[in-house]
N, C-alpha and C positions, 0 to 999 in steps of 0.2 A: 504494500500500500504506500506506494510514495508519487510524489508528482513528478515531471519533465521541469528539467531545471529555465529557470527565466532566462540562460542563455541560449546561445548556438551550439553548443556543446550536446553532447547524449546525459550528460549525467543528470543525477537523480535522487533529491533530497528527501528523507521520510519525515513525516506529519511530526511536528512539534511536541504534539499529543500523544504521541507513541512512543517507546524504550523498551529494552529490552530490562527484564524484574529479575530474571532467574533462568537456572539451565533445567530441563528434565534430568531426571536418572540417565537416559540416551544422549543427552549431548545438546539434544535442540533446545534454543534461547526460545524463552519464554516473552512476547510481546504485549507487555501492561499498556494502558489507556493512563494515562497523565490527569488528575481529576484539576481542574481549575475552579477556584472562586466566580461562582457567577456564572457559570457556562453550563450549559446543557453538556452529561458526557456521550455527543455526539459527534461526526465531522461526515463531511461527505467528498469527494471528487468523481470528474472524469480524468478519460485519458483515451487516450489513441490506440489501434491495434499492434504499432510498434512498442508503444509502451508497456505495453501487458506484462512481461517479461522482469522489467524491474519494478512495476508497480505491485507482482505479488510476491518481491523478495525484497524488502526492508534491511533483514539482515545479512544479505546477501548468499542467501543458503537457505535450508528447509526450518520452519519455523513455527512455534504455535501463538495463538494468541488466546489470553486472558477475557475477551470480550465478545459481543456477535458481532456479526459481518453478513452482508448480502450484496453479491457484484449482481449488477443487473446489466447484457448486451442490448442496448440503446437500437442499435445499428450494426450491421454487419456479422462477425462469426469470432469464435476463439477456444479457448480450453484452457482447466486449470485444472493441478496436479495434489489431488486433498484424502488425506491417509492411505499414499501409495496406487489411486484410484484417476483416472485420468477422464476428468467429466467435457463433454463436448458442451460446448453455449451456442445456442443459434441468436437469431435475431429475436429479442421477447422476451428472453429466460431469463430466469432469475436464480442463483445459486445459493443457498443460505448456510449458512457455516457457523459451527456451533464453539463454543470458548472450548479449547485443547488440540481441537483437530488441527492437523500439519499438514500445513501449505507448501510445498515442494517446489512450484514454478506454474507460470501460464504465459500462453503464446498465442500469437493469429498471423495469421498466414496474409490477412485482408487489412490493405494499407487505410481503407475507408472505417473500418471496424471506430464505433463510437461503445467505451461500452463506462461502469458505474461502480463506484464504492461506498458502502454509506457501514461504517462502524461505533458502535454503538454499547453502552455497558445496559443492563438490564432494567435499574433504575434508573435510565431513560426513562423511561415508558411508564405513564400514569398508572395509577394502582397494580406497579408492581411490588410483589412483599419484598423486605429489607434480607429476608431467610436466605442462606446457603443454597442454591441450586432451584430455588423455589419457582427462580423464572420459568422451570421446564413446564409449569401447570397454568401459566398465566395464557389466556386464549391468543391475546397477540402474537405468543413468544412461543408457544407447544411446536411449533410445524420445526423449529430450528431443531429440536432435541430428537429427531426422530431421523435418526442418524441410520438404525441398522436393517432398514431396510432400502439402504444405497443412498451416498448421496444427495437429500432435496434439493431439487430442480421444479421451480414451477416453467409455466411458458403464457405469457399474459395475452389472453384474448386481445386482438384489432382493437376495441371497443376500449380499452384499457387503458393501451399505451400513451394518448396524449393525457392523459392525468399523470403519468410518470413522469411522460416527459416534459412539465411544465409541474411541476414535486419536485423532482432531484434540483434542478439549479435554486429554488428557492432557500433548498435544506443547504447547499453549498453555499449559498450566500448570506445565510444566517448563522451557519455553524462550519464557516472554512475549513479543511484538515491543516491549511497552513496559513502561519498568522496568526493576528487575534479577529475576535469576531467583531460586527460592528457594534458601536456603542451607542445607537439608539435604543428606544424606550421597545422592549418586549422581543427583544431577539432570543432569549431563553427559551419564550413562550412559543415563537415560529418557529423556532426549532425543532420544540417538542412537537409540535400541531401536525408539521409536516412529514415527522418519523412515523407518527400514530397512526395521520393517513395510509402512507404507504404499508404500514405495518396491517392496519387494516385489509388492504387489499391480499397481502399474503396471505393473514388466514382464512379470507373467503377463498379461495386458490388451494390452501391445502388440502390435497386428497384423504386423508387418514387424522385430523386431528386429535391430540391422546385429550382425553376425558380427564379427571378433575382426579380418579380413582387409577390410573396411571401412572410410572414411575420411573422414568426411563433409571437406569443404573451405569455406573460409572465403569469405564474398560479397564481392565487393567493394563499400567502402562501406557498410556494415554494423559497428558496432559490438562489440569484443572477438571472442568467439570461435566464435559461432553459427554452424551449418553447415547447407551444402545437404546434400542426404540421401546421394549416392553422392558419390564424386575429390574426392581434394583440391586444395588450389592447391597448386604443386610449389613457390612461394616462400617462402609461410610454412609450411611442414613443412620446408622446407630453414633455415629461419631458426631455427625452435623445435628441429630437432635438433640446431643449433649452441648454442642458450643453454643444454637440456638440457647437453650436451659440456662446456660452457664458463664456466658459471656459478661454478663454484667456485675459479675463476682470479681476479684485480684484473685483470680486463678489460673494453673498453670499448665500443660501438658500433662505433668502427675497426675494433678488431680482428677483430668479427664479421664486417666486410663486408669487410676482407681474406680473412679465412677461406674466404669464400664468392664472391670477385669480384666483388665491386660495390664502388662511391664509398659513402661514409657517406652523404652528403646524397641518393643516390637511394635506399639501401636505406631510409634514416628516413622516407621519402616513401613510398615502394612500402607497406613493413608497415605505415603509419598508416594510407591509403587500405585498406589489405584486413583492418587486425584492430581499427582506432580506435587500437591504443597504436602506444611506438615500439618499437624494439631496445630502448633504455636500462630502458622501462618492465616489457617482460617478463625483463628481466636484474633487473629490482630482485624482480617478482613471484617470481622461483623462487627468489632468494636468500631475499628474506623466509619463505618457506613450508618452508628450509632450514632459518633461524635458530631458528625457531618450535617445528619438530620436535625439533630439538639442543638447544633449550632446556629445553621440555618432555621430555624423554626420556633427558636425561645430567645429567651434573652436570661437563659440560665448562667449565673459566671460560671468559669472554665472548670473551677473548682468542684461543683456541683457535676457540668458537665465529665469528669475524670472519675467521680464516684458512681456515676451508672454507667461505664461503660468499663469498669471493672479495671481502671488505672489506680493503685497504690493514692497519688495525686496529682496536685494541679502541673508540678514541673514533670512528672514522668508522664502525663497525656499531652503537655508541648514538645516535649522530645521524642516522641512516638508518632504525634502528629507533624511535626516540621521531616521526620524519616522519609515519612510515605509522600507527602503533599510539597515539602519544598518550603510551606511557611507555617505559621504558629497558628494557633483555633482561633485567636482573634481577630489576625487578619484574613483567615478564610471567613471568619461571620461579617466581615466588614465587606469583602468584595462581594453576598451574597445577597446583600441588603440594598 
């Protein structure tokens, strides 16, 4: 996911918004989403069918990412390389790709080829829960988790396509991948308006959407939280309904794998191998997405906000939050206000 540089040159810089967090057990750098004060965690681009190439190699080799993603081909034809699986895109299609699954490389052969990026963390999207993997059941987001039965590829009926294609430039122009976005009154809000639509449109499209009583499960060896299409693994749902439980305690890895019967050292082995992170990481993830919301949404001090999300206190949830975010919880409630 990167753009065509504003020179003359081929090179190819990747979205502001993106970094690589972490390696898998395999090797492959894991691509986090950059959360900013005040901004929707969305971004969108185009690109050309010469671009394709380095636009789905950021880090210049096979890679996963932490968040969703959906290339939509605009115009013309191409193909992209996603857990070893080599999917064709005609003109219409839409590819949705789930947080973990590995991007390998994409190509088109067609100099005309226009085709779409739009990435996105899950809490984007209105009334989605703050839970661990929870996106898989929210009706906008289910079609992305339904992974094992190849692939999702929609292909957008005639009728369709000039609603996308007068959607995407709006969402790129409200939520840039590169740059900042603009500072007019309500560009958060177009952001979101414009993801939800399209998001809309996917799940009327999806063939198979999993039901509320559905659970996709986590691969082993597989990165973050991508899932097979039906059962879950019964250890990481048992591991994320204890962080859910437990997150807003000062509690630590131990006490999760007490909680639960296991040794630390084999539960931080077992959920590495089946989600890429460990205990410690998805305990930091939901705290963070705690602070963020409390931050944004009260005018609780930091202090207050460090004790529900299970930080010791005020200085150890600033240096936990300045780790992840770059700045302090005060200047993220300032930028969100």
């Amino acid at each position: 996911m990167m753009r065509r540089s504003s020179g003359t040159g081929t090179g190819l810089t990747p979205p502001a918004s993106l970094r690589v967090r972490r390696r898998r057990a395999d090797g492959a750098p894991v691509v986090g989403y950059d959360r900013r004060p005040g901004r929707a965690p969305v971004g969108a681009e185009s690109f050309t069918g010469p671009e394709m190439a380095g636009a789905a190699l950021p880090t210049g080799g096979p890679h996963a990412h932490d968040f969703l993603l959906l290339v939509h081909v605009e115009r013309g034809s191409g193909e992209v390389t996603v857990d070893g699986r080599t999917v064709r895109l005609a003109e219409g299609d839409v590819c949705l790709l789930a947080p973990g699954q590995v991007v390998a490389g994409a190509s088109s052969d067609d100099p005309g080829t226009r085709a779409w990026v739009v990435f996105f963390t899950a809490d984007a999207v209105p009334g989605a829960t703050t839970a661990p993997l929870a996106w898989r059941h929210h009706p906008l987001l289910s079609a992305f988790a339904a992974v094992g039965d190849g692939q999702p590829t929609l292909h957008l009926p005639e009728d369709e396509r000039a609603s996308w294609a007068a959607l995407l430039p709006v969402l790129a122009a409200e939520a840039p991948a590169h740059g900042h976005p603009p500072t007019r009154p309500g560009t958060r809000e177009a952001a979101t308006a414009a993801l939800t639509l399209l998001l809309v449109s996917v799940a009327r499209l999806a063939p198979h959407p999993l039901r509320p009583d559905e659970a996709p499960g986590s691969v082993p060896g597989r990165a973050e939280d991508v899932a097979t299409a039906r059962g879950g693994d019964p250890l990481v749902t048992a591991v994320l309904a204890a962080v859910e439980e437990l997150y807003a305690r000062p509690v630590s890895t131990r006490d999760v794998a007490r909680a639960l019967g296991y040794t630390p050292g084999h539960l931080t082995t077992a959920v590495r191998e089946r989600t890429g992170r460990t205990v410690l990481e998805w305990l930091t993830e939901r705290r963070m997405i705690e602070a963020r919301r409390l931050l944004a949404e009260t005018d609780l001090p930091v202090a207050v906000v460090a004790e529900r999300t299970g930080h010791r206190d005020a200085a150890y949830l600033v240096r936990r939050f300045r780790e992840q975010h770059g700045v302090t919880p005060a200047q993220w409630r300032r930028g969100t206000r």
